[in-house]
C-alpha positions as CSV (number, residue, x, y, z in Angstrom):
1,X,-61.4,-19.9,28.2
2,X,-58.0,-19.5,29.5
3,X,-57.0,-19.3,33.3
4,X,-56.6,-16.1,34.7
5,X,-53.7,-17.1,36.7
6,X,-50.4,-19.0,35.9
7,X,-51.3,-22.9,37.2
8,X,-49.5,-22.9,40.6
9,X,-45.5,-24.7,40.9
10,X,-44.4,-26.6,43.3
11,X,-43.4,-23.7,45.7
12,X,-45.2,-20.9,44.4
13,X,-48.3,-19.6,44.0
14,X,-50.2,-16.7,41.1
15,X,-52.8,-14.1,42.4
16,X,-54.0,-10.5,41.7
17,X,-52.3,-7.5,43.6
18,X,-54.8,-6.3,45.8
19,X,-54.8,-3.2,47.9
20,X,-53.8,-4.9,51.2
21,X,-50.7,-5.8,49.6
22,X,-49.6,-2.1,49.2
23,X,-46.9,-2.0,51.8
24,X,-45.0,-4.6,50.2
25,X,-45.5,-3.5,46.6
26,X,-44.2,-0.2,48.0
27,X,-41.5,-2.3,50.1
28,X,-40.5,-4.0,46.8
29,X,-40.7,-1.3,43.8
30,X,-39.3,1.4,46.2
31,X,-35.9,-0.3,46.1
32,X,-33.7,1.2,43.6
33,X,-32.1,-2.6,43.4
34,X,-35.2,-3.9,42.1
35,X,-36.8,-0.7,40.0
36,X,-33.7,0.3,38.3
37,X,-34.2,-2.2,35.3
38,X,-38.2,-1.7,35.1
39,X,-39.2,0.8,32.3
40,X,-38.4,3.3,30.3
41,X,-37.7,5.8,33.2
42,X,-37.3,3.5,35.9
43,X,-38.5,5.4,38.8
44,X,-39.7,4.2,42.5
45,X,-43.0,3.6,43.8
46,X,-42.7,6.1,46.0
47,X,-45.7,6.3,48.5
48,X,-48.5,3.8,49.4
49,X,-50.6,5.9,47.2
50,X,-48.1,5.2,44.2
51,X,-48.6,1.6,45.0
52,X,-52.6,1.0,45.4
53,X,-52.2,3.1,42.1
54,X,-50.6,0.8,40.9
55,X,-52.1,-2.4,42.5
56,X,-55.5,-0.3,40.0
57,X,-53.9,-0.1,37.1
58,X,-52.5,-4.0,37.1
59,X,-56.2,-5.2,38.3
60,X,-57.4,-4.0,34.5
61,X,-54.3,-6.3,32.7
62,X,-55.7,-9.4,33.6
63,X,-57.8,-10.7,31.0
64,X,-57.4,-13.6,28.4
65,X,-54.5,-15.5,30.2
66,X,-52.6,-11.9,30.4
67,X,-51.9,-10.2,33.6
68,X,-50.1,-9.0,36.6
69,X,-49.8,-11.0,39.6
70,X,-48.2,-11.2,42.8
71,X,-46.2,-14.6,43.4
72,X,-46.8,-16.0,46.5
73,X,-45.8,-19.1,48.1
74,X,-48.3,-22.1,48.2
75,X,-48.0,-22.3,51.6
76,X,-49.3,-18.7,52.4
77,X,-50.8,-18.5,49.2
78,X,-52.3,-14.9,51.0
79,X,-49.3,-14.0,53.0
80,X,-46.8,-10.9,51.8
81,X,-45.9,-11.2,48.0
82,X,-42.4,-12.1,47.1
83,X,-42.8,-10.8,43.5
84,X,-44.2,-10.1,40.4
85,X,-45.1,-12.3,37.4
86,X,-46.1,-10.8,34.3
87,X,-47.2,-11.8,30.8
88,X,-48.6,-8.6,28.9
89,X,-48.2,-7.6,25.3
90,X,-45.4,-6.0,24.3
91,X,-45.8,-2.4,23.0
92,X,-43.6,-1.1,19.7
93,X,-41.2,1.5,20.2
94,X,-42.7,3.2,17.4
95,X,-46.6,2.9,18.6
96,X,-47.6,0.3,15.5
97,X,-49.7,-2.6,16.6
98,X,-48.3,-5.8,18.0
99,X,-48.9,-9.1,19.1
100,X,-45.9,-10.0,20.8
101,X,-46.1,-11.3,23.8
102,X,-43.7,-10.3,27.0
103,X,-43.2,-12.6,30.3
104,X,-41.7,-11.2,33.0
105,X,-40.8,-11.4,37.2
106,X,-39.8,-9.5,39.5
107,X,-39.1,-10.5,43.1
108,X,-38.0,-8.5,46.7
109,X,-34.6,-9.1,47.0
110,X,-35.0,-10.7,50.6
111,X,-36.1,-13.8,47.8
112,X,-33.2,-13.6,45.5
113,X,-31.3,-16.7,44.5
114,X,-33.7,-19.4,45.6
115,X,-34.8,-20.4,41.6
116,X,-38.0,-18.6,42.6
117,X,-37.6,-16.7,39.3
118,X,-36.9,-19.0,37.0
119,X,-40.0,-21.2,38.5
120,X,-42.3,-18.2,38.2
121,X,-40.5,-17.8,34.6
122,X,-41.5,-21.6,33.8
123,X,-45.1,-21.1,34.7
124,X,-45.4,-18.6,32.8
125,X,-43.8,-20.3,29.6
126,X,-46.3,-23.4,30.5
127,X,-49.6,-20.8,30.5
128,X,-48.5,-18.8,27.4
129,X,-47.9,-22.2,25.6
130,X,-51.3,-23.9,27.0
131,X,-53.1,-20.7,25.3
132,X,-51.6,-21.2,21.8
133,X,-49.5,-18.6,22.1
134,X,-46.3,-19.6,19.4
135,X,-43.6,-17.0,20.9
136,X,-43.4,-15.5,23.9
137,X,-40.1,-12.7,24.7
138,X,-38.6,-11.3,27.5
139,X,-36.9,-7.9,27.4
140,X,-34.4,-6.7,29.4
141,X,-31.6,-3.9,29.9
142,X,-28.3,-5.6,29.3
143,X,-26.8,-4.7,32.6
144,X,-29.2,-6.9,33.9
145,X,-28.0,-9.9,34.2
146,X,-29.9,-12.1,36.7
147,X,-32.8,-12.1,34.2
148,X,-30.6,-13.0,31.4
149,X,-29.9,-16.3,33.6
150,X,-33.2,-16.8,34.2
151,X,-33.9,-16.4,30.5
152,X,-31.1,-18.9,29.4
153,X,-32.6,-21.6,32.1
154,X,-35.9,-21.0,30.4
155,X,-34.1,-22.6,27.2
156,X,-34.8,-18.8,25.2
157,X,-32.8,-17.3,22.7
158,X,-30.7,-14.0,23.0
159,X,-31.7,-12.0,19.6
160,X,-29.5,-9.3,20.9
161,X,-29.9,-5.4,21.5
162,X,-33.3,-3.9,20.0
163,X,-34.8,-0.2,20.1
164,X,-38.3,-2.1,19.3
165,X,-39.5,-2.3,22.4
166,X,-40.7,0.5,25.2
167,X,-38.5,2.8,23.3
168,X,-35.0,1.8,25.2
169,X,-32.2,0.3,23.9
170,X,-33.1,-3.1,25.6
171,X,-31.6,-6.8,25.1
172,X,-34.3,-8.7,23.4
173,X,-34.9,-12.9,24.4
174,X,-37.5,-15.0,22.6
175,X,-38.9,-18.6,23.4
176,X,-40.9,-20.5,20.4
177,X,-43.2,-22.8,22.3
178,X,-44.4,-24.9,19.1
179,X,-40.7,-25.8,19.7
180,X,-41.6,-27.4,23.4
181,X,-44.0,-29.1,21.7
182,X,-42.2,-31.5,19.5
């Protein structure tokens, strides 16, 4: 059975949102800095309401090594969340089945530029490949360009621009871990 949670790094730690965490969820996704590249319509969260919402509707994505987890750091492993670590399938533009696989992160800008990203990022990589996954993807907008370095550091591969995904024009990065493998 696979983990539920990413195995811990060095610095940080994987857990489920829960609803005491909804002032910095709200803290976080409220900022148009971090939001702006999340979604098809990136909007805020705009309330603590919006956020234990939320915090609900992520509680139900974790299952089978999938999920959506606050990143913590191992030393306050439940102290206030400096992100978000996802791996969840990734759904067609068009609505056809699929069983692509997406990793993501997002972290409050107050954490920015300490390789927290690309460490969650790495976790991630590690727990999709220790599940058999063979590809994982991340997709991004292409103005986006701190997640493109993280993607790069993660040794994945720009495909380019795609429609395929979420129904946005997006820039499209895969990983093939039977590669890491060898």
């Amino acid at each position: 059975m696979p983990r539920s949670t990413p195995t811990p790094t060095a610095r940080l730690a994987f857990r489920p949102w829960n609803a005491d965490d909804a002032e910095a969820l709200l803290d976080m996704y409220g900022r148009p800095e971090v939001y702006r590249f999340l979604g098809a319509s990136p909007s805020p969260v705009l309330d603590v309401d919006d956020a234990l919402q939320r915090i609900a509707r992520w509680s139900t994505r974790i299952r089978d090594g999938h999920g959506v987890w606050a990143i913590v750091r191992r030393e306050v492993p439940e102290g206030r969340p400096v992100g978000t670590a996802l791996m969840v399938d990734l759904p067609r533009s068009d609505g056809a089945a699929s069983d692509a696989v997406e990793i993501g992160w997002h972290l409050h800008p107050d954490w920015w530029g300490r390789g927290y990203a690309t460490e969650a990022g790495a976790a991630l990589v590690s727990a999709a490949a220790a599940r058999g996954q063979g590809t994982v993807r991340a997709v991004l907008y292409p103005e986006n360009h701190g997640s493109a370095a993280v993607c790069e550091r993660l040794g994945m591969t720009m495909v380019g621009i795609t429609g395929e995904w979420y129904g946005v024009e997006l820039v499209e990065y895969r990983l093939d871990l039977a590669r890491l493998s060898r």
